[in-house]
C-alpha positions, 0 to 999 in steps of 0.5 A: 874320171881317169882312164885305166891306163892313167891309173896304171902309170900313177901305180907305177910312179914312185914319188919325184920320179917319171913315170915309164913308158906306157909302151914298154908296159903294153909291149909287156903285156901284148907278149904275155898275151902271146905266151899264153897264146901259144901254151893254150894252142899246144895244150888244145894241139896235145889234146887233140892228139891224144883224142885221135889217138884214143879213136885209134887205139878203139879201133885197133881194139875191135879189130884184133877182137873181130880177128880173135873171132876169126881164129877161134872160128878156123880153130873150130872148123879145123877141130871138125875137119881133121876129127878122126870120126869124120875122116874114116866116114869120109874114107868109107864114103870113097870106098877105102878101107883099112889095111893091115898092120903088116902091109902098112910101110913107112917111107923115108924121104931124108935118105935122098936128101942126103943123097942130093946133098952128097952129090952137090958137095961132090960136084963143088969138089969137082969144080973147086980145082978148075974155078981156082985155077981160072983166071 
């Protein structure tokens, strides 16, 4: 009975010639089954990967719809706090009551910001001439 590899080299061999090597066909074939190797760990490696990233993805999912939850609830509750039925009951419960249309003033508060505003560019101005003369 001939062993596998004797088969193997009596393919190989042409009539008249020598037979190669048998070490360059086993270092052939210890390359490939290292090639192979590594595709087969990268493709476990990548699918690893998108398996975690899937995990991720789920829980990202179920915390924006747990947050979308928890603003619909504030929408609601501030829908309820500033509804103008509860907001006058509230005001009678304190003993507020309405006032008249012409005693009812509108404060501006713009004018003293532009005030404040004047009085800071006048104060650089002021300052500009001593800064530049400085050394």
């Amino acid at each position: 009975m001939k062993s596998p590899a004797a088969s193997m080299v009596r393919i190989l061999k042409r009539a008249g010639e020598t037979a190669p090597p048998v070490g360059a066909l086993i270092v052939m074939m210890i390359l490939l089954a290292v090639g192979l190797t590594a595709v087969g760990v990268i493709r476990v490696a990548r699918q690893h990967e998108v398996l975690t990233l899937g995990y991720q993805l789920s829980r990202d999912s179920e915390h924006v719809t747990r947050l979308r939850e928890v603003r619909r609830q504030l929408e609601l509750e501030r829908a309820t706090l500033t509804a103008p039925d509860r907001i006058r009951r509230l005001a009678s419960e304190l003993g507020m009551t309405q006032v008249a249309p012409d005693r009812i003033r509108i404060v501006d508060v713009r004018p003293r910001n532009k005030v404040a505003v004047q009085n800071a560019a006048g104060e650089a101005a002021r300052l500009a001439p001593r800064r530049a003369g400085a050394p």
